[in-house]
Every structure is written in structure tokens, then in C-alpha cells.
LUMNU-870657 format. One record per residue (C-alpha): residue number from 1; x, y, z; residue in one letter. Coordinates in steps of 0.1 Angstrom, whole numbers, plus 5000, padded with zeros to 4 digits. Layout:
BEGIN
R:pos:u:v:w:code
R:NUM:X:Y:Z:A
...
! end
This chain:
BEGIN
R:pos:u:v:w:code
R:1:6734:3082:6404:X
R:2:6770:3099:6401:X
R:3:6794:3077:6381:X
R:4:6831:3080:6376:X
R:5:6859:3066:6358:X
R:6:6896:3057:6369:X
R:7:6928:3070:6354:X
R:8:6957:3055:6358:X
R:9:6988:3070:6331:X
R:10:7009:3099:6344:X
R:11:7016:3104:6307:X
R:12:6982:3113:6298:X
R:13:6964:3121:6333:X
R:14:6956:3156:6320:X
R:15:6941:3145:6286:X
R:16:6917:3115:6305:X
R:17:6906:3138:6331:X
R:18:6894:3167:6309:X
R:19:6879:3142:6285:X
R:20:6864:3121:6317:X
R:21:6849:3159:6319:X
R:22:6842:3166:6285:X
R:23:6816:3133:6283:X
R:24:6800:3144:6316:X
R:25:6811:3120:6345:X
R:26:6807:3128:6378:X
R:27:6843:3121:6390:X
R:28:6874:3105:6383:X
R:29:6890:3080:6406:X
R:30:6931:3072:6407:X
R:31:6946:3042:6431:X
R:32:6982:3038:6440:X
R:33:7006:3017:6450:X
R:34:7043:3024:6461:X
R:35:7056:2992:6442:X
R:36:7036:2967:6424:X
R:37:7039:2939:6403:X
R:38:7032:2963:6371:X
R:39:7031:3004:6363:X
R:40:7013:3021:6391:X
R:41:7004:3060:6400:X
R:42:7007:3077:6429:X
R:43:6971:3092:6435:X
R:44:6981:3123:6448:X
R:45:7002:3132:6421:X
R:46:6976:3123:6392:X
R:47:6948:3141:6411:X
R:48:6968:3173:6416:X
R:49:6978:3173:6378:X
R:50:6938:3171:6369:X
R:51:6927:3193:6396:X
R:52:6949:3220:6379:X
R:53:6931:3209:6340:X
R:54:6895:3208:6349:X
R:55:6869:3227:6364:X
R:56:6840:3207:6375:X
R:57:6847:3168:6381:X
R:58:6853:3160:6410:X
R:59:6885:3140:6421:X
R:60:6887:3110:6441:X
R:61:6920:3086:6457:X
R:62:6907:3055:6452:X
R:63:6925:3041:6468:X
R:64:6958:3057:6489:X
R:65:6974:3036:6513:X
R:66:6972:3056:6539:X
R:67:7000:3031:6561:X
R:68:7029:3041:6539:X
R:69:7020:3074:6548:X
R:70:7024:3099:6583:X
R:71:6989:3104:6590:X
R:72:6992:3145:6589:X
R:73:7012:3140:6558:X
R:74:6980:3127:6538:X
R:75:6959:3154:6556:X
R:76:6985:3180:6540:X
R:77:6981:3168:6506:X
R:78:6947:3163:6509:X
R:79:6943:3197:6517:X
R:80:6966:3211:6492:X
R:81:6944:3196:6466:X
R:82:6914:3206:6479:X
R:83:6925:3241:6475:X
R:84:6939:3236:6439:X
R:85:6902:3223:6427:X
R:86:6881:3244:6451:X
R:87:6866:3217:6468:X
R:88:6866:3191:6442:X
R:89:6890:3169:6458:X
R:90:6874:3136:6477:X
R:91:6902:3117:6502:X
R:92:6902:3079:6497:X
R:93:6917:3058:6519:X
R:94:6928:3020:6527:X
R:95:6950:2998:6545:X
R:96:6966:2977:6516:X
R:97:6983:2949:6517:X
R:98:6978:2928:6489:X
R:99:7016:2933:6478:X
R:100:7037:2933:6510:X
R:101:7074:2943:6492:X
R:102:7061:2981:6489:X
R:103:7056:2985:6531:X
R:104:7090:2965:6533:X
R:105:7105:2993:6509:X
R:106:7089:3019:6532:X
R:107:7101:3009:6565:X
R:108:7065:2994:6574:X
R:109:7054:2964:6588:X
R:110:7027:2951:6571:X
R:111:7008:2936:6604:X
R:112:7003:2970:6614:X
R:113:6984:2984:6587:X
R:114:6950:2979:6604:X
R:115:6959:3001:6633:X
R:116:6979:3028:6613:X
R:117:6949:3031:6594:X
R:118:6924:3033:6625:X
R:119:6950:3060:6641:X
R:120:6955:3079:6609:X
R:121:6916:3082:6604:X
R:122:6915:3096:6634:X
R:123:6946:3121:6629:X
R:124:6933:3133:6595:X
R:125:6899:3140:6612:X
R:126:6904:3163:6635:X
R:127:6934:3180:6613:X
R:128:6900:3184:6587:X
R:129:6885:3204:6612:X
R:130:6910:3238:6609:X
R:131:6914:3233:6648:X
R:132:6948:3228:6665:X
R:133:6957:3195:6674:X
R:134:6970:3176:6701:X
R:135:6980:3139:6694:X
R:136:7003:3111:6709:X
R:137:6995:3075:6693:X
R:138:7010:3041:6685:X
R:139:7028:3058:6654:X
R:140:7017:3097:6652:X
R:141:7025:3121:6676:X
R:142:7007:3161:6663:X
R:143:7021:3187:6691:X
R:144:6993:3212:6689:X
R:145:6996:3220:6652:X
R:146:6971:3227:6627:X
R:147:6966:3229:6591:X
R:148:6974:3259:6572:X
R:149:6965:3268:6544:X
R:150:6930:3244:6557:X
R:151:6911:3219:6534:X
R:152:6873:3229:6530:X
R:153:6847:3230:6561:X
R:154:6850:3197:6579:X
R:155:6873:3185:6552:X
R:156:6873:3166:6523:X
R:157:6846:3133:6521:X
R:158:6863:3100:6536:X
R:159:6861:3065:6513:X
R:160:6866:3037:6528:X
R:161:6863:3003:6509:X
R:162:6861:2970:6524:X
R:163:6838:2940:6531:X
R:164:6852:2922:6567:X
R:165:6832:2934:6597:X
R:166:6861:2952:6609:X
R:167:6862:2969:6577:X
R:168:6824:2983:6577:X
R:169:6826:2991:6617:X
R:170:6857:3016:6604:X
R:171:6836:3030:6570:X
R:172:6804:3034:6598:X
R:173:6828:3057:6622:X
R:174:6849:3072:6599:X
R:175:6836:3074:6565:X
R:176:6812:3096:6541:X
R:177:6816:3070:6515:X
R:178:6820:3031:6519:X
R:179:6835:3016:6485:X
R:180:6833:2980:6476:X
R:181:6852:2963:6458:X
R:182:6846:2925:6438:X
R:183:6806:2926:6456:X
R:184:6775:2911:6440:X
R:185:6744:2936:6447:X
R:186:6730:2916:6477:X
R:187:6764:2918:6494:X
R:188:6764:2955:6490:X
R:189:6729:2956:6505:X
R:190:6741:2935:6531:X
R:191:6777:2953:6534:X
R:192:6758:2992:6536:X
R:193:6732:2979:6564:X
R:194:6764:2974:6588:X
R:195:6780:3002:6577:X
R:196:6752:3024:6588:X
R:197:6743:3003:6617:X
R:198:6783:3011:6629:X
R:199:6777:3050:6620:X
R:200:6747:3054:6645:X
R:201:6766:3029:6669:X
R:202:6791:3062:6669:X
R:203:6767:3087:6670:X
R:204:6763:3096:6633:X
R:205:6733:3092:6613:X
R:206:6733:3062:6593:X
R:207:6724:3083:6559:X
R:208:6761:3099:6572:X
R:209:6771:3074:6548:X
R:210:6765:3064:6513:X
R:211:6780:3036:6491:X
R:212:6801:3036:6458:X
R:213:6801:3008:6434:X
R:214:6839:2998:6425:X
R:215:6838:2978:6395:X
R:216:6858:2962:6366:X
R:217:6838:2971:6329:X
R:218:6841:2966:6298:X
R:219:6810:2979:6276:X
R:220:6802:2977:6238:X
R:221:6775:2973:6215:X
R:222:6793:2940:6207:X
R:223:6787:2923:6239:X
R:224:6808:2895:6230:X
R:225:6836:2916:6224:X
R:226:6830:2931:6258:X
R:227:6830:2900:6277:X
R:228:6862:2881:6267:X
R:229:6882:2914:6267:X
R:230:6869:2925:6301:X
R:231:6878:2887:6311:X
R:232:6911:2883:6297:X
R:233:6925:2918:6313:X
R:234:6908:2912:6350:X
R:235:6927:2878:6348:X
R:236:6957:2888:6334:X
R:237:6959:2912:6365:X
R:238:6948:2883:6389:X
R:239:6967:2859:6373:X
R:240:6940:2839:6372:X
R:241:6905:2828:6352:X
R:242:6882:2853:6356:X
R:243:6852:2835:6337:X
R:244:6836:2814:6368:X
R:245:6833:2852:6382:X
R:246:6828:2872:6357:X
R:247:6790:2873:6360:X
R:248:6788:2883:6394:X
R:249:6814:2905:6404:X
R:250:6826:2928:6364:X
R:251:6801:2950:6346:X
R:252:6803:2930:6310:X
R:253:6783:2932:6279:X
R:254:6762:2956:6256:X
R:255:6749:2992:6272:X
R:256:6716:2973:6281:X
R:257:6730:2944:6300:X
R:258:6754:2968:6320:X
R:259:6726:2992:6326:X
R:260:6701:2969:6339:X
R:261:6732:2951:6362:X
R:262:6740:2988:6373:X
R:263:6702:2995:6385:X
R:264:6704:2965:6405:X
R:265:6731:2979:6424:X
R:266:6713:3008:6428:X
R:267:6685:2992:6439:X
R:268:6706:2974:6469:X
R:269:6715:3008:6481:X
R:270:6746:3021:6458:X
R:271:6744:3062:6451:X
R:272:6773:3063:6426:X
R:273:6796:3039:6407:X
R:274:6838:3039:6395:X
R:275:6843:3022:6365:X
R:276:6874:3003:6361:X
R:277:6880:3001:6329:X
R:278:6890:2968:6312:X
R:279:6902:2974:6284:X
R:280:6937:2959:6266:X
R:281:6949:2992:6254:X
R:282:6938:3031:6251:X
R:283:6921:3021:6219:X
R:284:6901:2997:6242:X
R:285:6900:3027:6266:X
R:286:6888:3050:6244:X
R:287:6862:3026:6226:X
R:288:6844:3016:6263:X
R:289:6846:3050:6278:X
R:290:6825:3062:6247:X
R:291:6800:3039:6250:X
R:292:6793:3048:6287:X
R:293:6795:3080:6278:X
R:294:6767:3076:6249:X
R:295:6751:3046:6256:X
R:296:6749:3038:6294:X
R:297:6747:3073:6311:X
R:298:6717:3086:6293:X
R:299:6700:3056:6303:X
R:300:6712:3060:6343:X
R:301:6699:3094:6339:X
R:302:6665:3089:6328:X
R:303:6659:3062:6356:X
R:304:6666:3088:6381:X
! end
């Protein structure tokens, strides 16, 4: 099992991705958002800036909103930075939403993000492919143009999160990677079996794509510390009380608890996991990335 860690603070992106290296994680994930109601990255940014200070981990957007963007726009960066980490760089994408100022601010209207993101799929795609292309859509018009310098063979690896139908009939055409987000392991089950069943509906294998775990966790050997910390930050970003919830959708608790919840996951069909971390400040940060580092990893490992 691959597992991964976010980072989130332009102030110290270079210093958490070469220690997210440093421990041995797989990856490191960054989101984005344009404007939010707190301190947000911009995903491309970050992941150039630890592309450049690391060697081996790879790097994930997890996610870009691909709406506030032109389509060959994100294909550009996305090959840019898979060309500053030889390879390492992994293109996730979504529709947003959640906060509809940021597509006011960018000139976008909000009830077209579901067919921005369908047509932009589609745009980076065949841009991936090093081929010239020929494109006239709803919003992206490509008059026979191709990338230069082009991303690696076929492209960076597509995420996709999502649980709708609609969502998991777009991870099963365009995806390598489905990501879930707030899922209890039987919906994940549930969630990857119309994933694939989408993929061979559009002539891909269904093993075309595999699932990533996207998950809120706080981790220590005190487990009751773990719990109401990882609580009171998810519902101070929700603005509202995460403890009803807590149980089925966070990872929470000592090493064992978390590695046990983690193999049922597995189990139901996920191949990696991105830890959110939930912690109050770096101190926090710095106390549950250790203990995944030391305590929960090692444990993965020898299960596999």
C-alpha cells in the first residue's frame, strides 16, 4: 500500500516535502482553492517548489479545480512539472464547488463546472498524448496545437475523487486513480465496483483504475489525545460537530486502531491512502506525521 501525506504552507512546502521524503512516504498530496474561507495553496505552485527539493516522492494535486482553469492551461503545467521531477508528478483533478465566491472571482459560472470538467478531461487527454490537437468545445477551442516541451508517455496519472454516479462514470472513463473523500470502507467497495464497471463500459480494463483513500487523521500513542484533536480541527473546518462522524469517516486513535481501520480499507479495494493531517498546529503536525512515520507504516508494510 502507497501512503502519502498533504502539504498545505507555501512558507514551508520545501521543508514538509523533503521531510514527507525523509520518513519514507510514498507521495505528497496539495489541494487548492482560488479563494476560501481560510489560507489556501495553489497546488501547482507547491508541487513545483517540492519537485525542484526532492528526488523520489512522488507529487500529487489533490485536488485542482480544473473549472477555474483553460483546459490546455492545466495540461501545460502539468507537463511542466512533470519534467521538473522526471516523472514524479501525478495530475489531480475536480470540479469544485463547495465555495461558489472563487468561480464568481474567476469569471465562471458555477453550474457549469460539471461540463468544464468533462470537456477539460477530455482536452488534457489527448494533449498527454504528444500528438497535435484539434478541438472545438462548449468552452475550449485547441487549433491543431500540441505540447512542447511533452509530459511523460501517455501523460501524467488522472485522480478523480467523487462518490455521485455521475462522478464514478467520469473516474471509470477518465481516470487512473478514483479518490474518495468522507467514505466508510463498504462505500469504497461499493464506489470502486462502478468505477471499474464505467472503465470497461469505455473500453478500458477495469484494473485501469485503482482507488486512493482520502482521509482526515490524527495518530498518537495517546489515543485520547488523537481523537478530540482530530475532532475539534475537522469541525472547526466544517463548522460543525464532527463527533457523531468521527468513527466512520477520520482515521483517529493510537497506531493500532488506525492500522487495523486502514487494512479494512484495503481490504474493500483501496491501493494507497493521503493523510490529512489534523492536527491544531505544526507541533501537532510534526507529532502525528512521526507516529505514521514510526508507528503505522512499519506495520502497513509487513501486512503486504
Amino acid at each position: 500500500m502507497r501512503l502519502g501525506i498533504t502539504i498545505d504552507n507555501p512558507a514551508t512546502v520545501v521543508e514538509d516535502a523533503q521531510q514527507a521524503e525523509k520518513l519514507g512516504f510514498d507521495f505528497v498530496g496539495c489541494g487548492e482553492h482560488l479563494f476560501f474561507h481560510g489560507p489556501t495553496p495553489n497546488a501547482f505552485a507547491m508541487l513545483a517548489a517540492a519537485a525542484g527539493a526532492t528526488s523520489r516522492i512522488r507529487l500529487v494535486s489533490s485536488i485542482a479545480l480544473l473549472p477555474l482553469y483553460p483546459a490546455p492551461l492545466v495540461a501545460k503545467l502539468a507537463a511542466v512539472i512533470d519534467t521538473i521531477s522526471h516523472g514524479r508528478f501525478e495530475l489531480g483533478v475536480g470540479a469544485g464547488g463547495e465555495y461558489p465566491p472563487e468561480f464568481v472571482a474567476a469569471g465562471i459560472d458555477p453550474a457549469t463546472r460539471f461540463r468544464r470538467t468533462d470537456e477539460g478531461l477530455e482536452v488534457i487527454r489527448r494533449l498527454f498524448s504528444g500528438e497535435t490537437v484539434t478541438f472545438d468545445g462548449e468552452f475550449t477551442t485547441v487549433p491543431g496545437l500540441a505540447l512542447d516541451p511533452p509530459p511523460q508517455a501517455g501523460g501524467p496519472p488522472i485522480w478523480l475523487g467523487g462518490r455521485k454516479p455521475a462522478a464514478l462514470r467520469r473516474a471509470g472513463r477518465y481516470a487512473d486513480v478514483w479518490i474518495p473523500y468522507m467514505i466508510d470502507p463498504a462505500q469504497l467497495g461499493r464506489g470502486l465496483e462502478g468505477v471499474r464497471a464505467a472503465a470497461t463500459a469505455n473500453g478500458r480494463a477495469a484494473s485501469a483504475v485503482s482507488a486512493t483513500l482520502f482521509v482526515w487523521t490524527c495518530v498518537d500513542e495517546d489515543a485520547q489525545w488523537a481523537r478530540d484533536t482530530g475532532i475539534s480541527v475537522v469541525s472547526a473546518v466544517y463548522k460543525q460537530d464532527f463527533s457523531a462522524l468521527a468513527d466512520r469517516y477520520l482515521l483517529l486513535g493510537d497506531p493500532a486502531s488506525v492500522s487495523a481501520r486502514i487494512s479494512e480499507f484495503a481490504s474493500a479495494g483501496a491501493e494507497s491512502v493521503l493523510f490529512q493531517i489534523a492536527g491544531r498546529d505544526r507541533a501537532d503536525r510534526a507529532r502525528i506525521i512521526e507516529t505514521i512515520a514510526g508507528s503505522v507504516i512499519p506495520v502497513l508494510t509487513a501486512r503486504t
